[in-house]
DRENGUKOL-178841 format. One record per residue (C-alpha): residue in one letter; x negated, y negated, z negated. Coordinates in steps of 0.02 Angstrom, whole numbers, plus 32768, in hexadecimal, padded with zeros to 4 digits. Example, Ala and Ser with C-alpha at 12.3 -4.5 7.8 and 13.67 -1.06 7.14 Angstrom:
<pts>
PT,r,X,Y,Z
PT,A,7D99,80E1,7E7A
PT,S,7D54,8035,7E9B
</pts>
This chain:
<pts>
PT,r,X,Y,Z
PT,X,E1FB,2748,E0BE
PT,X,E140,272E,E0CF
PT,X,E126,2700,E034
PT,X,E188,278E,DFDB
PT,X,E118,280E,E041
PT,X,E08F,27BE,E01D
PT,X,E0C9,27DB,DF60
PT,X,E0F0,288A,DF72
PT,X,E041,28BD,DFD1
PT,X,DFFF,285F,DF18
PT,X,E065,28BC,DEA2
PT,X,E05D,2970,DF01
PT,X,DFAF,2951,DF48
PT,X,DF68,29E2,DF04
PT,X,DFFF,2A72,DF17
PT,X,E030,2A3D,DFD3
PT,X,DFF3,2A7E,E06E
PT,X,E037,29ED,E0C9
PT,X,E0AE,295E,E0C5
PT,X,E106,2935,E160
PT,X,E182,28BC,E19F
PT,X,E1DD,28E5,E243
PT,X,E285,2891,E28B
PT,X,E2A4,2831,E1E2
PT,X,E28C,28D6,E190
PT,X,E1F3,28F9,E10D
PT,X,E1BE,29BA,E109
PT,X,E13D,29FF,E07C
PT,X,E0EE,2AA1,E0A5
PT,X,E0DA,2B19,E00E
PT,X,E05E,2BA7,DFDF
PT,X,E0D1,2C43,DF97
PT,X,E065,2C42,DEFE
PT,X,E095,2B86,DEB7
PT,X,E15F,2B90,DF05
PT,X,E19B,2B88,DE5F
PT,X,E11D,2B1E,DE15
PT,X,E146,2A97,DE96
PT,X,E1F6,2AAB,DE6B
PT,X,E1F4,2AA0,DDD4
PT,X,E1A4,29EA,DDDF
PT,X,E206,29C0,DE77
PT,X,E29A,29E8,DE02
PT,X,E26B,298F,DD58
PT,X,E1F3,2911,DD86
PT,X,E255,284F,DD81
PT,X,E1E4,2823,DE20
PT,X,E228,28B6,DE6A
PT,X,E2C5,28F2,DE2E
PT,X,E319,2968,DEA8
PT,X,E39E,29B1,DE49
PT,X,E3F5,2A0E,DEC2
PT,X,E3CE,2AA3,DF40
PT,X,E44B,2A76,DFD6
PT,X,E3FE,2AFC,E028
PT,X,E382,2B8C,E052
PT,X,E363,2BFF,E0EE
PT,X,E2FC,2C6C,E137
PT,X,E298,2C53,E1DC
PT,X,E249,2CC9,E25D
PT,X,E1C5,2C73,E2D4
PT,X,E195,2D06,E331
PT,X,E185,2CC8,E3E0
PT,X,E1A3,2C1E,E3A7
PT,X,E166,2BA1,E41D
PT,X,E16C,2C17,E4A5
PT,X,E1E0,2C18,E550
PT,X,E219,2C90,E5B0
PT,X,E23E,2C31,E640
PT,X,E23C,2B6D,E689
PT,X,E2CF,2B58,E6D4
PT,X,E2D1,2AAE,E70C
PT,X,E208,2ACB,E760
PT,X,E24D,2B76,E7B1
PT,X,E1FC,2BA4,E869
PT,X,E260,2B99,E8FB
PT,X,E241,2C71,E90F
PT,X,E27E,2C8B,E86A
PT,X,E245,2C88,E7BE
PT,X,E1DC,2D03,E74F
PT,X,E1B9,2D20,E6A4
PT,X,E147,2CA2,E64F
PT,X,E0A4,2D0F,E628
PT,X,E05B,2CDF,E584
PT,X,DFAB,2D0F,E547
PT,X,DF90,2D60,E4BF
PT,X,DEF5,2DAA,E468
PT,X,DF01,2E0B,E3B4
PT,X,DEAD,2D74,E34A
PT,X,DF4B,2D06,E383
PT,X,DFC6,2D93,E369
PT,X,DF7A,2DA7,E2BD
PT,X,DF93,2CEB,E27C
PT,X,E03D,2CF6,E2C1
PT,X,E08D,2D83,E284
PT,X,E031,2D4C,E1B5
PT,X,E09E,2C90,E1E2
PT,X,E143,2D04,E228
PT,X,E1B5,2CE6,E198
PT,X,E1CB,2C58,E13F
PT,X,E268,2C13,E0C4
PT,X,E299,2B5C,E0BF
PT,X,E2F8,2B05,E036
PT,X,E33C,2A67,E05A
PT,X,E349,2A02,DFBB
PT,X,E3B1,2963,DF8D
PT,X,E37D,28D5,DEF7
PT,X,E424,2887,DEC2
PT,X,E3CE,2815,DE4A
PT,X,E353,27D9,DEBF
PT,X,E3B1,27E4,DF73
PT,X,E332,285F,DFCB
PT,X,E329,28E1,E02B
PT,X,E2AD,2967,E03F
PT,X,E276,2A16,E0A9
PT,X,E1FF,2A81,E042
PT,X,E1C0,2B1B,E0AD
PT,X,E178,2BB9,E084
PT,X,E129,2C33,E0D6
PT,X,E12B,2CE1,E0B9
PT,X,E08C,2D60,E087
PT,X,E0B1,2DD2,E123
PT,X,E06E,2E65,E0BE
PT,X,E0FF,2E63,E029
PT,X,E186,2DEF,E082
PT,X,E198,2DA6,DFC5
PT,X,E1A1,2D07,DF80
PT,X,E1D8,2CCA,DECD
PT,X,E280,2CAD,DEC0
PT,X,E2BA,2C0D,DE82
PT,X,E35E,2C38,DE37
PT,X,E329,2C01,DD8B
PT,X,E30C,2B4E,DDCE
PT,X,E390,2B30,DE37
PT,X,E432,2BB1,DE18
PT,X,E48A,2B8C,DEBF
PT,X,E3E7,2BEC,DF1F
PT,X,E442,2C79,DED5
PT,X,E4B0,2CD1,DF71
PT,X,E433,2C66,DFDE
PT,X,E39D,2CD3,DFC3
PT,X,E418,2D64,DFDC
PT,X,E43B,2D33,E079
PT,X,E38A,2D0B,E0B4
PT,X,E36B,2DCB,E074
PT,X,E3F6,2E0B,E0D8
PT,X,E3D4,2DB6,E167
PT,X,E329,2DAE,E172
PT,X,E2F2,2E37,E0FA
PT,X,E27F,2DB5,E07E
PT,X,E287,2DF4,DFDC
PT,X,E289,2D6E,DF5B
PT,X,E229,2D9B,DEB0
PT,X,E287,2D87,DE16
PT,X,E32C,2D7C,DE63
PT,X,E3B1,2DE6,DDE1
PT,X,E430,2E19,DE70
PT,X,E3CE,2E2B,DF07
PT,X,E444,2E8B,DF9A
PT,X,E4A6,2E82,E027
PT,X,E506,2DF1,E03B
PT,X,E554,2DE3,E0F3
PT,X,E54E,2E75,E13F
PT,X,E585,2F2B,E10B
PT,X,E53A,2FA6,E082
PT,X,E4FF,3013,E115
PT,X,E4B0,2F95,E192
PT,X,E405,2FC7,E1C9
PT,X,E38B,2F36,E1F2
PT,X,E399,2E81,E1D6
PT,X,E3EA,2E42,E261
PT,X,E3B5,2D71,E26D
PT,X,E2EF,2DB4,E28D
PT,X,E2BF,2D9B,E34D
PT,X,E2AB,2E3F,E35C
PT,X,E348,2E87,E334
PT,X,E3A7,2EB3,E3BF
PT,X,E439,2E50,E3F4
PT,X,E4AE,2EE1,E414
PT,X,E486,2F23,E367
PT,X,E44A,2FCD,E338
PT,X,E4FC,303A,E2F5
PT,X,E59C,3008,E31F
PT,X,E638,303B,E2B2
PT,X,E6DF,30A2,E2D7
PT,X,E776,30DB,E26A
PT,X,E77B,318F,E288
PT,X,E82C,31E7,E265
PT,X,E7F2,3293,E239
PT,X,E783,3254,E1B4
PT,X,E7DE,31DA,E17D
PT,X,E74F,315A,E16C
PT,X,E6E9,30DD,E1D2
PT,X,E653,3133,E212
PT,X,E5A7,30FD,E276
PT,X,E573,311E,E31B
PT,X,E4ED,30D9,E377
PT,X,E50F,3034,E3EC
PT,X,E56D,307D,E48C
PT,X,E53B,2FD0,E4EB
PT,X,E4AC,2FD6,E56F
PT,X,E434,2F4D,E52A
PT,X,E417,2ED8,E5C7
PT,X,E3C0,2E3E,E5CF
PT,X,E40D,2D92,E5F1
PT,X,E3C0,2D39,E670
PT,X,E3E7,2C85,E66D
PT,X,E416,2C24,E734
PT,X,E385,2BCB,E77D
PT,X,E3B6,2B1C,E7AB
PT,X,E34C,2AE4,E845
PT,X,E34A,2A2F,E888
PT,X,E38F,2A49,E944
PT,X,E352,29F3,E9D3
PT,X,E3A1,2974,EA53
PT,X,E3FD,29E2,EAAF
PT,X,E458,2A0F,EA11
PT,X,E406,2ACD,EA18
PT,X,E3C3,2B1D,E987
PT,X,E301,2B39,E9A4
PT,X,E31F,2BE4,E978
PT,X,E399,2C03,EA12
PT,X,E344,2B9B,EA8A
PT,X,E2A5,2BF3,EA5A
PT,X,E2FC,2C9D,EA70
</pts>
């Protein structure tokens, strides 16, 4: 493994951001601009030779990293809200790395694996799509639009693939809300499905604080109390 990485930093030295190997798995990072530069070598190239696309997704890292709560550290009153920091330089650098599409390639010829990510310009939400290289990222890059709303450039059929002609929104983004934004009914005197807005109250799920109890087989929080 080692010495394949080392290899690959050689060969892509100059169009990689980064080469890293994590839990037996080796992840390049990609700039937009050289996507299908890089796959077209990681495609044809005998050193390289990944010849199949098993894969491609979207990813939304807003908030990534960040909790809510600590359960298993929770006071004996209670628990709050973890209160992150946050000042407009961080929120800037976060929201430009927000998206970001992953392809997940296989070499049959040379028995390797590899994760190639890609972030995406925050300004367009476009990257090249690589269709022409590989033909199964076909319905894959639909789906990362449809879900995500990352528009892939040079993509011949780009629409809708999972949900209906008349969703609004993209609903795997963090910020979509769980309960949805329409919600859909037959109705008889039309004769057609129409859409209404969400009749659910939103609400949020609070998850149960497990505290450590004490010898006398009391929860802190009740003795406390």
């Amino acid at each position: 493994m080692d010495k394949w990485v080392e290899q690959l930093k050689q060969l892509l030295t100059s169009q990689i951001e980064s080469c890293v190997v994590d839990r037996g798995e080796v992840t390049i990072e990609v700039d937009a601009e050289l996507l299908i530069a890089v796959s077209r070598r990681l495609r044809d190239e005998d050193e390289l030779h990944f010849e199949q696309l098993i894969d491609l997704c979207g990813i939304d890292y807003s908030a990534y990293g960040e909790s809510e709560w600590e359960t298993s550290e929770a006071s004996g009153s209670g628990f709050s809200r973890a209160v992150v920091s946050h000042n407009k330089k961080n929120e800037d650098a976060a929201q430009k790395k927000r998206f970001a599409v992953v392809y997940h390639l296989l070499s049959i010829a040379n028995n390797r694996r590899l994760r190639m990510r890609v972030f995406v310009p925050y300004k367009t939400l476009t990257v090249p799509s690589v269709n022409d290289v590989w033909a199964s990222a076909n319905w894959y890059e639909r789906e990362a639009f449809d879900l995500f709303g990352i528009r892939f450039e040079g993509h011949n059929d780009l629409r809708r693939l999972l949900t209906d002609y008349g969703f609004v929104g993209h609903p795997f983004r963090k910020d979509f809300p769980l309960i949805g934004t329409v919600e859909m009914r037959y109705d008889a005197e039309q004769g057609r499905c129409v859409y209404e807005p969400v009749s659910i109250e939103p609400r949020i799920l609070v998850p149960r604080v497990i505290r450590q109890q004490n010898k006398d087989n009391v929860p802190t929080s009740e003795q406390e109390g």
